[in-house]
PDB file with SEQRES, HELIX, SHEET and CRYST1 records, atoms N, CA, C and O in Angstrom:
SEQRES   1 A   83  UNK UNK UNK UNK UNK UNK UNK UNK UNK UNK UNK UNK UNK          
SEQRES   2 A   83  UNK UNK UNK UNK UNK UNK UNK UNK UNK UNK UNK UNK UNK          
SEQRES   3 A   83  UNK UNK UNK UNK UNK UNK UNK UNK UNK UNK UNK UNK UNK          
SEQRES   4 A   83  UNK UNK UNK UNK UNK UNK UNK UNK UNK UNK UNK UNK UNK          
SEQRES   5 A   83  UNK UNK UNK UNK UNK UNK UNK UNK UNK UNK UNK UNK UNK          
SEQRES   6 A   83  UNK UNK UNK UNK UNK UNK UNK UNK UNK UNK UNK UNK UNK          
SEQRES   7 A   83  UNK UNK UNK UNK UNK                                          
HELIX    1 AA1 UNK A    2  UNK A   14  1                                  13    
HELIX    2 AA2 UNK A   26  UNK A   48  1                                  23    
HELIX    3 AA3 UNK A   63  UNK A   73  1                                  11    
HELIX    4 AA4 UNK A   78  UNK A   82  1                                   5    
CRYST1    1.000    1.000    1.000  90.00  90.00  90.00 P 1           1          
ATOM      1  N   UNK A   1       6.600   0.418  10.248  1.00  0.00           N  
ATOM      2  CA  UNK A   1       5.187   0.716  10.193  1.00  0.00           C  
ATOM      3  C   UNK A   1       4.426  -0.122  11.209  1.00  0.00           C  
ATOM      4  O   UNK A   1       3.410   0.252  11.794  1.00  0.00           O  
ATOM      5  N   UNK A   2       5.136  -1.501  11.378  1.00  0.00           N  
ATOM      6  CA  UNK A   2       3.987  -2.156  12.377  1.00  0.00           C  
ATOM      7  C   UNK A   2       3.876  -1.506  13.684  1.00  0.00           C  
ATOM      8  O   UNK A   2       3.082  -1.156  14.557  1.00  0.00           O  
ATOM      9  N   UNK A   3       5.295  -1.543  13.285  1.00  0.00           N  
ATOM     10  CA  UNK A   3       5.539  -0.979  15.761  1.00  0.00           C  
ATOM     11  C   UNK A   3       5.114  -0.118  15.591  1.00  0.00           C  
ATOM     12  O   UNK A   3       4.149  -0.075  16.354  1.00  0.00           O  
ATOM     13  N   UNK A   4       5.205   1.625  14.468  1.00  0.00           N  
ATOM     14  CA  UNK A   4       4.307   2.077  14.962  1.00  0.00           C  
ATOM     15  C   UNK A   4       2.663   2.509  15.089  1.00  0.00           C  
ATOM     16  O   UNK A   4       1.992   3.290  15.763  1.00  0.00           O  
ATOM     17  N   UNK A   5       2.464   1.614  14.130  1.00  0.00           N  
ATOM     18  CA  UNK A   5       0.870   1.574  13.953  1.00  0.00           C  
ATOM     19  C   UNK A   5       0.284   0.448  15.479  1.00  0.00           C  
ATOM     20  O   UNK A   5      -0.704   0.858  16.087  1.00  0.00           O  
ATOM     21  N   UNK A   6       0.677  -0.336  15.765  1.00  0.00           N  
ATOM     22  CA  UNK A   6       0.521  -1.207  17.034  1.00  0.00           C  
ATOM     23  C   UNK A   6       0.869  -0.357  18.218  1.00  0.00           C  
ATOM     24  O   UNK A   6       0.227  -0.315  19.268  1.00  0.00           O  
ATOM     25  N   UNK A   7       1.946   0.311  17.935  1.00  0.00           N  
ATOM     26  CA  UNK A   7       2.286   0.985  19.387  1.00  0.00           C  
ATOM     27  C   UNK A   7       2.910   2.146  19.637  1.00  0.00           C  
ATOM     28  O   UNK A   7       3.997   2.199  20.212  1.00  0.00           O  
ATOM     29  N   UNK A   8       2.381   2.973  19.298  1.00  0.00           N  
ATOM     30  CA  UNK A   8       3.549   4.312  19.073  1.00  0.00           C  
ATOM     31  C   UNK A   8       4.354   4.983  20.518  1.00  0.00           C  
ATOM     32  O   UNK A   8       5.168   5.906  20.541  1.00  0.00           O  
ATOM     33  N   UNK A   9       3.809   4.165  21.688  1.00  0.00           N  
ATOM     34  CA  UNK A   9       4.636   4.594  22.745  1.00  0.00           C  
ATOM     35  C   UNK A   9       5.874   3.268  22.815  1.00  0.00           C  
ATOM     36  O   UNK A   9       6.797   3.500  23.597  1.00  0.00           O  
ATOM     37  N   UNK A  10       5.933   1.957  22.071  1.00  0.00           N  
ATOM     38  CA  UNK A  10       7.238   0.947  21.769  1.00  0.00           C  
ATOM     39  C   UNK A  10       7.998   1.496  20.933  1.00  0.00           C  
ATOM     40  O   UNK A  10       9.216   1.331  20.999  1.00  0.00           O  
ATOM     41  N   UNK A  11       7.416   2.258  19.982  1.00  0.00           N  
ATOM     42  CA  UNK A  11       7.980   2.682  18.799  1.00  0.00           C  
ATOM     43  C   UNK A  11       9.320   3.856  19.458  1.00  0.00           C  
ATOM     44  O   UNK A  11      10.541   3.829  19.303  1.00  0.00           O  
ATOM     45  N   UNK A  12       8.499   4.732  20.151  1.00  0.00           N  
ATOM     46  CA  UNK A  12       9.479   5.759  20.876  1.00  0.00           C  
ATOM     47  C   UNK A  12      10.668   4.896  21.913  1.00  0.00           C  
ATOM     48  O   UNK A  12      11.870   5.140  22.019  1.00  0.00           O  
ATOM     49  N   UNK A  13       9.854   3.826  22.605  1.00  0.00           N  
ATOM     50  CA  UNK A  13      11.217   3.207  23.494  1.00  0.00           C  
ATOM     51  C   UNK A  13      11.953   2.767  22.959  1.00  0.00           C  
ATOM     52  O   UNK A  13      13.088   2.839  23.430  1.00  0.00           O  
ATOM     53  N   UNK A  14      11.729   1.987  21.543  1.00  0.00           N  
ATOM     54  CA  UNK A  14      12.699   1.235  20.289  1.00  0.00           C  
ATOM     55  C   UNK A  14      13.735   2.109  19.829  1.00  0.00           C  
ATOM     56  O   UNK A  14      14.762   1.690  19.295  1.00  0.00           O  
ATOM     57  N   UNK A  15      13.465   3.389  20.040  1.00  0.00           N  
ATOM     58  CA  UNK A  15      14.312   4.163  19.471  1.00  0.00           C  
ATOM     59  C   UNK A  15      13.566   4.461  17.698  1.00  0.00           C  
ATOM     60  O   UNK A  15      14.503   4.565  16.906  1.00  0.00           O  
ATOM     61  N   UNK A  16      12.926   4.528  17.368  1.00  0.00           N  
ATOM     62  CA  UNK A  16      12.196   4.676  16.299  1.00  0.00           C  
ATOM     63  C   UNK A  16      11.566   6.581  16.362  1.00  0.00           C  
ATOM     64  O   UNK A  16      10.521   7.030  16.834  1.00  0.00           O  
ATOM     65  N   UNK A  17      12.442   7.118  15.842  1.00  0.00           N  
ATOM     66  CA  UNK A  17      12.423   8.633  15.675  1.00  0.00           C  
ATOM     67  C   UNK A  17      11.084   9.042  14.957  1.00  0.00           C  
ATOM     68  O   UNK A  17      10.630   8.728  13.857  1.00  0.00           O  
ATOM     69  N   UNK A  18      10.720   9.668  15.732  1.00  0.00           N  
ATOM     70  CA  UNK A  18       9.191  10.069  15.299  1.00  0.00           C  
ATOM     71  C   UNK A  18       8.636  11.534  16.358  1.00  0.00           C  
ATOM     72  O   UNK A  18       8.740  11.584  17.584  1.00  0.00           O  
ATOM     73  N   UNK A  19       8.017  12.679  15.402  1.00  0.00           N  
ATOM     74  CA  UNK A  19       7.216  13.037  16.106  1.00  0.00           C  
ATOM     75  C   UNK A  19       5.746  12.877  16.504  1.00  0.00           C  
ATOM     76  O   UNK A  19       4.800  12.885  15.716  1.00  0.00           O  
ATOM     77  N   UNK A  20       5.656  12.676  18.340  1.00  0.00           N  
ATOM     78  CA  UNK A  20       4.371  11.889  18.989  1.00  0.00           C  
ATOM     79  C   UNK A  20       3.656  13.081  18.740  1.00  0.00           C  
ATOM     80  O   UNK A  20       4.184  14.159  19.013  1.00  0.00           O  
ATOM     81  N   UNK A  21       2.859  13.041  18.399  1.00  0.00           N  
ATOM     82  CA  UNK A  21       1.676  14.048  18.672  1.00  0.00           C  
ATOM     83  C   UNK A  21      -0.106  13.392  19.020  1.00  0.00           C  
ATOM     84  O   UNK A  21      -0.973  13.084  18.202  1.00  0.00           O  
ATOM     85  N   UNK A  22      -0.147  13.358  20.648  1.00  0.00           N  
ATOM     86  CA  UNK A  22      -1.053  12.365  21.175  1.00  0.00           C  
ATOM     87  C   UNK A  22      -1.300  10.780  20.791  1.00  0.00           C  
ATOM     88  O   UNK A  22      -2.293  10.055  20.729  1.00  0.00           O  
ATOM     89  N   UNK A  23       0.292  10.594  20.538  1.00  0.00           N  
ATOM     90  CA  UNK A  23      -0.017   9.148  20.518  1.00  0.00           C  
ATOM     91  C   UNK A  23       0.020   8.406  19.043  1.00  0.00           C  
ATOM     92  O   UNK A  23      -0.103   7.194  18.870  1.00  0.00           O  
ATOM     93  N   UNK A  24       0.190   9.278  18.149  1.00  0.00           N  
ATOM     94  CA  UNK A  24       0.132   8.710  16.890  1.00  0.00           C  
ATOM     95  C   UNK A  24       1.323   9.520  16.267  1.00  0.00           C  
ATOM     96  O   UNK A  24       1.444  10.727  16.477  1.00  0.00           O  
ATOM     97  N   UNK A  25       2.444   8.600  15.269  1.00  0.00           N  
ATOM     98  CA  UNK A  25       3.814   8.958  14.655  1.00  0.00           C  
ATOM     99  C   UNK A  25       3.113   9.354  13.519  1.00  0.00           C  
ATOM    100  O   UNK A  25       2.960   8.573  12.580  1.00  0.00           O  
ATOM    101  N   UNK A  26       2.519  10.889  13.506  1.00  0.00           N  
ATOM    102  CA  UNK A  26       2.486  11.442  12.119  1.00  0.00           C  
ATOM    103  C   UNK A  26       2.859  11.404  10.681  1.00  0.00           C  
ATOM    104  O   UNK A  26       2.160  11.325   9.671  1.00  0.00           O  
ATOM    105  N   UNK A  27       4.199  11.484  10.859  1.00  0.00           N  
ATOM    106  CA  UNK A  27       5.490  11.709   9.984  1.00  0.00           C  
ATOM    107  C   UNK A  27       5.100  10.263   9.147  1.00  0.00           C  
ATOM    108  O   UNK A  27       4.445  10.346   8.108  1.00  0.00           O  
ATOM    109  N   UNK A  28       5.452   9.219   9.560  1.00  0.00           N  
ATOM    110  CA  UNK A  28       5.441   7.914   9.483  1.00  0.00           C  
ATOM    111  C   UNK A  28       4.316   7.952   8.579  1.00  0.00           C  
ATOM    112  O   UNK A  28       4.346   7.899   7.349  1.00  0.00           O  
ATOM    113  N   UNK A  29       3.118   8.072   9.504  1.00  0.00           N  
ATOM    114  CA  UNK A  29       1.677   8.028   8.884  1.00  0.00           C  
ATOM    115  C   UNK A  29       1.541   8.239   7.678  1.00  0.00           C  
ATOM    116  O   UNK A  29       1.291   7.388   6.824  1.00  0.00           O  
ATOM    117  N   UNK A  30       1.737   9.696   7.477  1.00  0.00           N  
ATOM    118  CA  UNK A  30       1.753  10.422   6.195  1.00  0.00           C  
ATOM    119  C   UNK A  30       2.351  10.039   5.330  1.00  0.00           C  
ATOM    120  O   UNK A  30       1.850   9.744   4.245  1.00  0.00           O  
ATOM    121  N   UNK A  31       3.935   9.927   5.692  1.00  0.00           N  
ATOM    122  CA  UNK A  31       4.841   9.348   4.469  1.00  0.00           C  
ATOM    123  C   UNK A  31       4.305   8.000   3.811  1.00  0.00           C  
ATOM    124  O   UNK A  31       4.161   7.751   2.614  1.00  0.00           O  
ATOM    125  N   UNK A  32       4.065   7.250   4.850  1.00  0.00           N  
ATOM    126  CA  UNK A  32       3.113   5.851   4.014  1.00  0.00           C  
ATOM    127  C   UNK A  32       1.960   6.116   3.122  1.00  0.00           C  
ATOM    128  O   UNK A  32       1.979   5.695   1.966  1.00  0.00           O  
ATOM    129  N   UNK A  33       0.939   6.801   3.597  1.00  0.00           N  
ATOM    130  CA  UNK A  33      -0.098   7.227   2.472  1.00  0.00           C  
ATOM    131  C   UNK A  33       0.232   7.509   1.288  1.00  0.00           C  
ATOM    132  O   UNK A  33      -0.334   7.084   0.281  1.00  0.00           O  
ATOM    133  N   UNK A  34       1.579   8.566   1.340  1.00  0.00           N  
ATOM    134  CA  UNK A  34       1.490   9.276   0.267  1.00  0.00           C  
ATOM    135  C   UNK A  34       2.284   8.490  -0.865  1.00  0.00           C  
ATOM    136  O   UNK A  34       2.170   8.946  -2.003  1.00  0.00           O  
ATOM    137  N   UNK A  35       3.249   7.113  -0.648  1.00  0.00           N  
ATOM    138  CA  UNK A  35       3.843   6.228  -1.398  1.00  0.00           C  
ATOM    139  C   UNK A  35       2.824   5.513  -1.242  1.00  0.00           C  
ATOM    140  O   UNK A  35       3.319   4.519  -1.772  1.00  0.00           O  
ATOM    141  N   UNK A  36       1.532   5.087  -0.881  1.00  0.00           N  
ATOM    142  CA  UNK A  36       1.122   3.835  -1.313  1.00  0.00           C  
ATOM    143  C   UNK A  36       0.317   4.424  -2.137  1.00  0.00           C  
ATOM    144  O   UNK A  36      -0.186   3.777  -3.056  1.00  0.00           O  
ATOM    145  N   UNK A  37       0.034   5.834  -1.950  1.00  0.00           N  
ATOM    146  CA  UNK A  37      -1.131   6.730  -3.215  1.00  0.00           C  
ATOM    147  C   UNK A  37      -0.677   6.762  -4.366  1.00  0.00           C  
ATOM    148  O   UNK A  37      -1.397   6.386  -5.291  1.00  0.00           O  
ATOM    149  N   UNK A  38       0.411   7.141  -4.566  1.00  0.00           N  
ATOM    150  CA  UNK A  38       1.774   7.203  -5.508  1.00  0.00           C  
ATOM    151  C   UNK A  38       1.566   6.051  -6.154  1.00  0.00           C  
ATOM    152  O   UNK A  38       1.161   6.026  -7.316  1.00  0.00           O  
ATOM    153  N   UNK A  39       1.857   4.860  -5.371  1.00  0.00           N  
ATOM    154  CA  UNK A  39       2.361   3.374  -6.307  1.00  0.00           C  
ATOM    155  C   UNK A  39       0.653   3.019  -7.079  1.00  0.00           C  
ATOM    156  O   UNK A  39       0.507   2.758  -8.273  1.00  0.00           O  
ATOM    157  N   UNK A  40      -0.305   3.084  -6.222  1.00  0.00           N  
ATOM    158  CA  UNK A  40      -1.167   2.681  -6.433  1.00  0.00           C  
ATOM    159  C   UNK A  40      -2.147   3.911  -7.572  1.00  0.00           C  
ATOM    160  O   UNK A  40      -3.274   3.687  -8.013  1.00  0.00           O  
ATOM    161  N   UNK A  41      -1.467   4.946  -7.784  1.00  0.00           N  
ATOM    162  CA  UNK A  41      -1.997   5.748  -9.303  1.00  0.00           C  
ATOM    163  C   UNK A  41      -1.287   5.826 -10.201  1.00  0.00           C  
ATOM    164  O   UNK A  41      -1.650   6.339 -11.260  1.00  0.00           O  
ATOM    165  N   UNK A  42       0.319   5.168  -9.941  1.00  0.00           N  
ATOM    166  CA  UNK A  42       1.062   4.404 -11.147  1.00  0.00           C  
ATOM    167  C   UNK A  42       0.563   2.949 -11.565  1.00  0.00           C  
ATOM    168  O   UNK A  42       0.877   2.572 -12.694  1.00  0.00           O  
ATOM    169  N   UNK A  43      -0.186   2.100 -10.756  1.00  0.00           N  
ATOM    170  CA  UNK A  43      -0.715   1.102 -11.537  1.00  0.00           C  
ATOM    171  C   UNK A  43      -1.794   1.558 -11.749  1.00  0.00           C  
ATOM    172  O   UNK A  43      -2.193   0.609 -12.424  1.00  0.00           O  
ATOM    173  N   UNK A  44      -2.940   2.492 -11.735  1.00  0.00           N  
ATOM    174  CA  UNK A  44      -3.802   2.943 -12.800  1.00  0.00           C  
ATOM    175  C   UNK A  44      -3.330   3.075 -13.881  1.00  0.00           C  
ATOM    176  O   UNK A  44      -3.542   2.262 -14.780  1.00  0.00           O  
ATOM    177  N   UNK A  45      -2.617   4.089 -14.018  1.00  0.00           N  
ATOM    178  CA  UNK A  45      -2.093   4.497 -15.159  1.00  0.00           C  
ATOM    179  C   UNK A  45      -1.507   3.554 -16.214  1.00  0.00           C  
ATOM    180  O   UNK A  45      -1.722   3.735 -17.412  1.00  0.00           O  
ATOM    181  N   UNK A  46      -0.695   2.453 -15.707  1.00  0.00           N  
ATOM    182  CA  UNK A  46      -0.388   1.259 -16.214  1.00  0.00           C  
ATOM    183  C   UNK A  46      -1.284   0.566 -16.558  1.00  0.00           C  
ATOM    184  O   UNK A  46      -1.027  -0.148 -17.527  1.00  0.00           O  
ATOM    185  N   UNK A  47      -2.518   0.469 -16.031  1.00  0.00           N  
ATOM    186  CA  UNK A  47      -3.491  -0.452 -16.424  1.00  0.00           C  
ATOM    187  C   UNK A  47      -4.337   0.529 -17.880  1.00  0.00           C  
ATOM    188  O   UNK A  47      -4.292   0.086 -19.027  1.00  0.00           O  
ATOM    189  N   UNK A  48      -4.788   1.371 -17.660  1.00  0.00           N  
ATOM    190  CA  UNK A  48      -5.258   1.966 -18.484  1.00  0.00           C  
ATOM    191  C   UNK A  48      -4.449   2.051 -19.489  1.00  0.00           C  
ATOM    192  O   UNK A  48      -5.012   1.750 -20.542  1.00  0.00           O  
ATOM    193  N   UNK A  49      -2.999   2.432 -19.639  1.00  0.00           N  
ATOM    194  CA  UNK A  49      -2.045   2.258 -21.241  1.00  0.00           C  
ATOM    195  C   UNK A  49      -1.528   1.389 -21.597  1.00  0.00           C  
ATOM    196  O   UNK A  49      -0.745   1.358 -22.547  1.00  0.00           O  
ATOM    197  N   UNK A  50      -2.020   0.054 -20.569  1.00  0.00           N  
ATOM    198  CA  UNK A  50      -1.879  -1.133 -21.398  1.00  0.00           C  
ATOM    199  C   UNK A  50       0.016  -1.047 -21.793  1.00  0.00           C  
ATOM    200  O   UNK A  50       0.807  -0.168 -21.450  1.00  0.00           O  
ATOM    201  N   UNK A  51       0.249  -2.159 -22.517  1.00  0.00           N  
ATOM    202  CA  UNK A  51       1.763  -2.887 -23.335  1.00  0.00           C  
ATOM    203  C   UNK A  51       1.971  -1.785 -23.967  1.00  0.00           C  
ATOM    204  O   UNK A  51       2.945  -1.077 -23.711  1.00  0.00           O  
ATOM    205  N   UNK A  52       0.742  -1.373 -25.233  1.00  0.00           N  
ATOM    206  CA  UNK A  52       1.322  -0.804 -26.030  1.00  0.00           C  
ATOM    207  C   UNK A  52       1.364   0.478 -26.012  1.00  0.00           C  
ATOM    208  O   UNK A  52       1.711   1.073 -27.032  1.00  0.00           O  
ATOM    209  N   UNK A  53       1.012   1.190 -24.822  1.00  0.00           N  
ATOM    210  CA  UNK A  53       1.707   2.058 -24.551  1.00  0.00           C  
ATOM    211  C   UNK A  53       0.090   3.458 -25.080  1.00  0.00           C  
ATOM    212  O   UNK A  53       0.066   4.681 -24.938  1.00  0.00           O  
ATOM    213  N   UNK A  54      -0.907   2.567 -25.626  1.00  0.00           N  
ATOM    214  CA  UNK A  54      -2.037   3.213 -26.292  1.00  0.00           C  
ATOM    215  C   UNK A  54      -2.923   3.646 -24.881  1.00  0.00           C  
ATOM    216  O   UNK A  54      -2.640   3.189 -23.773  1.00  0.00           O  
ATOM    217  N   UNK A  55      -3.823   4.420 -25.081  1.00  0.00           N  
ATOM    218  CA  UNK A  55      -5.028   4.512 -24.134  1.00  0.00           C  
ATOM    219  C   UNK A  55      -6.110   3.832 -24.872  1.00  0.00           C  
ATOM    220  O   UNK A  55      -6.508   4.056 -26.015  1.00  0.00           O  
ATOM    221  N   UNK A  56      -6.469   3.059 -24.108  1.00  0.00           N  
ATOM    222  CA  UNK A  56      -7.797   1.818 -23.968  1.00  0.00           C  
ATOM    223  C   UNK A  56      -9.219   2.902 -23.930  1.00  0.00           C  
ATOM    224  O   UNK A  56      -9.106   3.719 -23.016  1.00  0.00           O  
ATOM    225  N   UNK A  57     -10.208   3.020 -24.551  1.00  0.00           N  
ATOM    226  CA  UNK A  57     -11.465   3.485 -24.541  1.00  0.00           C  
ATOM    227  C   UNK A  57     -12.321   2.375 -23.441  1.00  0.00           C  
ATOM    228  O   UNK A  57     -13.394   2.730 -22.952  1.00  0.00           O  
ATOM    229  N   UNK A  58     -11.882   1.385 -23.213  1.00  0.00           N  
ATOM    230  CA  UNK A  58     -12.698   0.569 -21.954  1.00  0.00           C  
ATOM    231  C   UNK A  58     -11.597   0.005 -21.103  1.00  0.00           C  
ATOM    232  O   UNK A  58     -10.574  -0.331 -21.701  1.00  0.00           O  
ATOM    233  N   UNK A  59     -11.645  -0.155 -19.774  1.00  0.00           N  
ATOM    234  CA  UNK A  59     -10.583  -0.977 -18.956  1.00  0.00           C  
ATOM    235  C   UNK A  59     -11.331  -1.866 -18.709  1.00  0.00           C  
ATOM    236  O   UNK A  59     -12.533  -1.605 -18.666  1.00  0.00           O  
ATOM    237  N   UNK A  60     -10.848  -3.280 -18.453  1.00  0.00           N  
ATOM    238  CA  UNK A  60     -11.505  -4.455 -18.920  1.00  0.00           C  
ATOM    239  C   UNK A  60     -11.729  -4.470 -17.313  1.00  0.00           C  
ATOM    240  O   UNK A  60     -10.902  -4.032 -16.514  1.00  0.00           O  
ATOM    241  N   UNK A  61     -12.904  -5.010 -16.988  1.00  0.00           N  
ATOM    242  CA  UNK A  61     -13.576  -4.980 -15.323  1.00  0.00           C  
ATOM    243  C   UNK A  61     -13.106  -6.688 -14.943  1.00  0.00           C  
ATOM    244  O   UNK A  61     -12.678  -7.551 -15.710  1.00  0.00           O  
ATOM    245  N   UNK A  62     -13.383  -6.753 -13.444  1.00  0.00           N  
ATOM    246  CA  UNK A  62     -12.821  -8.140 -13.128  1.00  0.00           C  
ATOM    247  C   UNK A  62     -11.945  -8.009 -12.732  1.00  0.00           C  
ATOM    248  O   UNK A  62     -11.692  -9.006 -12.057  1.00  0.00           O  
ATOM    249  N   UNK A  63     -10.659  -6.860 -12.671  1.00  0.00           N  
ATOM    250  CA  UNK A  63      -9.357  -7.417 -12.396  1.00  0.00           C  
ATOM    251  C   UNK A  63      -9.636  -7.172 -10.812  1.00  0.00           C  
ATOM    252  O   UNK A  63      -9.177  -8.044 -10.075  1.00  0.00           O  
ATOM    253  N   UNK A  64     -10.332  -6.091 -10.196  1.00  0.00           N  
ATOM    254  CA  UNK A  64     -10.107  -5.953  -8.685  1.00  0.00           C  
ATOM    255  C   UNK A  64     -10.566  -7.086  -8.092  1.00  0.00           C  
ATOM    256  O   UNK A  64      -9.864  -7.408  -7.135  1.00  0.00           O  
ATOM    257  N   UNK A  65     -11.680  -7.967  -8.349  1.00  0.00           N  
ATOM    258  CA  UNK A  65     -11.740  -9.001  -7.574  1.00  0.00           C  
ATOM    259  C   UNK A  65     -11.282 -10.559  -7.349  1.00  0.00           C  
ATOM    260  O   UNK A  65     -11.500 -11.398  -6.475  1.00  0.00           O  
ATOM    261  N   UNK A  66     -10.382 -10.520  -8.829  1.00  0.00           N  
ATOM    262  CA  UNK A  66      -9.155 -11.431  -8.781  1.00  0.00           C  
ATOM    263  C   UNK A  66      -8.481 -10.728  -8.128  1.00  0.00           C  
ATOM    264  O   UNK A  66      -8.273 -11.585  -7.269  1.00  0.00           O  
ATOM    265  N   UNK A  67      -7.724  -9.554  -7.631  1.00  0.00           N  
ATOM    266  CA  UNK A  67      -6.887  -9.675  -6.547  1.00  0.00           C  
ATOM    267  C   UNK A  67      -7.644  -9.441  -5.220  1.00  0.00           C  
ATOM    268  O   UNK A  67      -6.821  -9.421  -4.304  1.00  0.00           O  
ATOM    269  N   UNK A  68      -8.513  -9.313  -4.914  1.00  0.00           N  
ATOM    270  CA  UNK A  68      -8.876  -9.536  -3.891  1.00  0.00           C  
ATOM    271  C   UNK A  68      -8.279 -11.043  -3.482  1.00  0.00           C  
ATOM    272  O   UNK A  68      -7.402 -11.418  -2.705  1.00  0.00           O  
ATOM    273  N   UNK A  69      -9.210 -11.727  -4.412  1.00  0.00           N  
ATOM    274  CA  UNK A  69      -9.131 -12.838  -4.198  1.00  0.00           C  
ATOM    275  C   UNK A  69      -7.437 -13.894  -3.492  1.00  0.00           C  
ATOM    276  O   UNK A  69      -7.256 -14.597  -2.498  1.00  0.00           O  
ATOM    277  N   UNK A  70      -6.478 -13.428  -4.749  1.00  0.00           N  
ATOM    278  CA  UNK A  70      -5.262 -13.294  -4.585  1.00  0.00           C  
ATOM    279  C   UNK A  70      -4.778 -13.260  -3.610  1.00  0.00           C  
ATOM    280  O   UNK A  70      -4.076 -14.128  -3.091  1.00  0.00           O  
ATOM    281  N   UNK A  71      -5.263 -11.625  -2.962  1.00  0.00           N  
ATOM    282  CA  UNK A  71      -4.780 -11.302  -1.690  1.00  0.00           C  
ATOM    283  C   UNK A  71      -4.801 -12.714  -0.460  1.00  0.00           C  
ATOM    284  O   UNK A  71      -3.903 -13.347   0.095  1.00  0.00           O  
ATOM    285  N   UNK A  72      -6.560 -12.782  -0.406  1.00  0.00           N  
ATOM    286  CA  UNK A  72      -6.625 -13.881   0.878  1.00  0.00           C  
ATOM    287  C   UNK A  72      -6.071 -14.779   0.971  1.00  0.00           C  
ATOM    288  O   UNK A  72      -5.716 -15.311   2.023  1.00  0.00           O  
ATOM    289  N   UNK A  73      -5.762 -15.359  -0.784  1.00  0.00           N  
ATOM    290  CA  UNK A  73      -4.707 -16.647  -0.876  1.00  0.00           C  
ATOM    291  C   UNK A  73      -4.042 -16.767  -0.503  1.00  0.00           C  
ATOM    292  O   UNK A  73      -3.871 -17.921  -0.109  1.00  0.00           O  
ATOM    293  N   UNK A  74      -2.990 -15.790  -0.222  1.00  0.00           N  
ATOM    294  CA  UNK A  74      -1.513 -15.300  -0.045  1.00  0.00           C  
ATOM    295  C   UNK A  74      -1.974 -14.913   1.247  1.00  0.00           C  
ATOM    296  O   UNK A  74      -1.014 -14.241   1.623  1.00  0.00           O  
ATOM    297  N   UNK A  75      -2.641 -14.892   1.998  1.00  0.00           N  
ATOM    298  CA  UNK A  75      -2.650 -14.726   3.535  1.00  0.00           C  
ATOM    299  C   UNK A  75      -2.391 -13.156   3.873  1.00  0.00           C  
ATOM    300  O   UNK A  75      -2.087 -12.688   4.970  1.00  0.00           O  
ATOM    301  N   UNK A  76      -2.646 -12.263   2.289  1.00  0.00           N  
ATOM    302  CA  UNK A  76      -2.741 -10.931   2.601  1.00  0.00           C  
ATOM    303  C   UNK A  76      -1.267 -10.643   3.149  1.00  0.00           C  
ATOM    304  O   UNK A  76      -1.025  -9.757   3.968  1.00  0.00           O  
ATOM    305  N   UNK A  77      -0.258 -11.552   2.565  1.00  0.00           N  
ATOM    306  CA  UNK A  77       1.215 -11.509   3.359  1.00  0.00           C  
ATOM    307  C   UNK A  77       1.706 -10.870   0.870  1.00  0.00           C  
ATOM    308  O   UNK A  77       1.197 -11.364  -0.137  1.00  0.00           O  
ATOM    309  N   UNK A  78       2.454 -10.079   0.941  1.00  0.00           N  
ATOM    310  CA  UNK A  78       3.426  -9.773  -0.150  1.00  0.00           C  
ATOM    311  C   UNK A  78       4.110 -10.988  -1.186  1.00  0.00           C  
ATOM    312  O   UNK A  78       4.114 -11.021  -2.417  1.00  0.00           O  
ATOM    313  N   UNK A  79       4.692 -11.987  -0.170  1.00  0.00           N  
ATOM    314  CA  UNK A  79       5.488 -13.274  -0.825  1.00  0.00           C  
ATOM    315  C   UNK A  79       4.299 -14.111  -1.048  1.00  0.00           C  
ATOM    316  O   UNK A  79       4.070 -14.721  -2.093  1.00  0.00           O  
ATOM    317  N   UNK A  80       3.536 -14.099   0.034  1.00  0.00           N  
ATOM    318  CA  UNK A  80       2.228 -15.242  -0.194  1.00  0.00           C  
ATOM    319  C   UNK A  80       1.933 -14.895  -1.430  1.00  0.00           C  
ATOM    320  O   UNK A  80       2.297 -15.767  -2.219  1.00  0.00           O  
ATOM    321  N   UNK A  81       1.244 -13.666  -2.114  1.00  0.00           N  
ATOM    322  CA  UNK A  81       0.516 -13.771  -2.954  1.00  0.00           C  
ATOM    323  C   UNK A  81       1.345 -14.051  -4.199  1.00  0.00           C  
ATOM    324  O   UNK A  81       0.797 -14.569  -5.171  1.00  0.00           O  
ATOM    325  N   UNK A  82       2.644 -13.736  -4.222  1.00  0.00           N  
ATOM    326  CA  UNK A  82       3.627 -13.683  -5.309  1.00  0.00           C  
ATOM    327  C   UNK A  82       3.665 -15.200  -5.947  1.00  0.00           C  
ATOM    328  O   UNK A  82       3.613 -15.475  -7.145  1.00  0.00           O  
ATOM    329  N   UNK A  83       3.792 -16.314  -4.593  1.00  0.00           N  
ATOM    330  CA  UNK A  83       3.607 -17.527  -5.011  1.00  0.00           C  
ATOM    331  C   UNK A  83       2.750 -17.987  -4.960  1.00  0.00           C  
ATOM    332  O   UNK A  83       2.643 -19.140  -5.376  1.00  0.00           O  
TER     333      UNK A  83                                                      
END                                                                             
């Protein structure tokens, strides 16, 4: 994803199979959206049914800006924020 979001004409010299269409690896593109849409409306769903598996009549507010927060801690890096 980096090489080709940074560079989609390195991406093609790397050997990184993609169709160019003016400069941007479509394929790539798309496929990422559609797993991070995916992961990220399975943790709705998780958040809203809770442990016990019940649906919550309120979702408790606050949690997005503890991870914001999180995020910057962690340098917006995956492992950073983990530890």
């Amino acid at each position: 994803m980096r090489v080709v979001g940074s560079s989609p004409k390195a991406a093609v010299y790397a050997g990184i199979r993609s169709d160019v269409y003016d400069g941007l690896c479509l394929h790539i593109i798309w496929r990422t959206l559609l797993i991070s849409g995916g992961l990220a409306g399975l943790a709705g769903v998780c958040q809203v049914l809770g442990f016990i598996g019940q649906l919550h009549p309120s979702i408790s507010p606050g949690y997005g800006y503890t991870a914001i927060i999180a995020a910057f801690i962690g340098r917006l890096n995956p492992l950073g924020i983990i530890l």
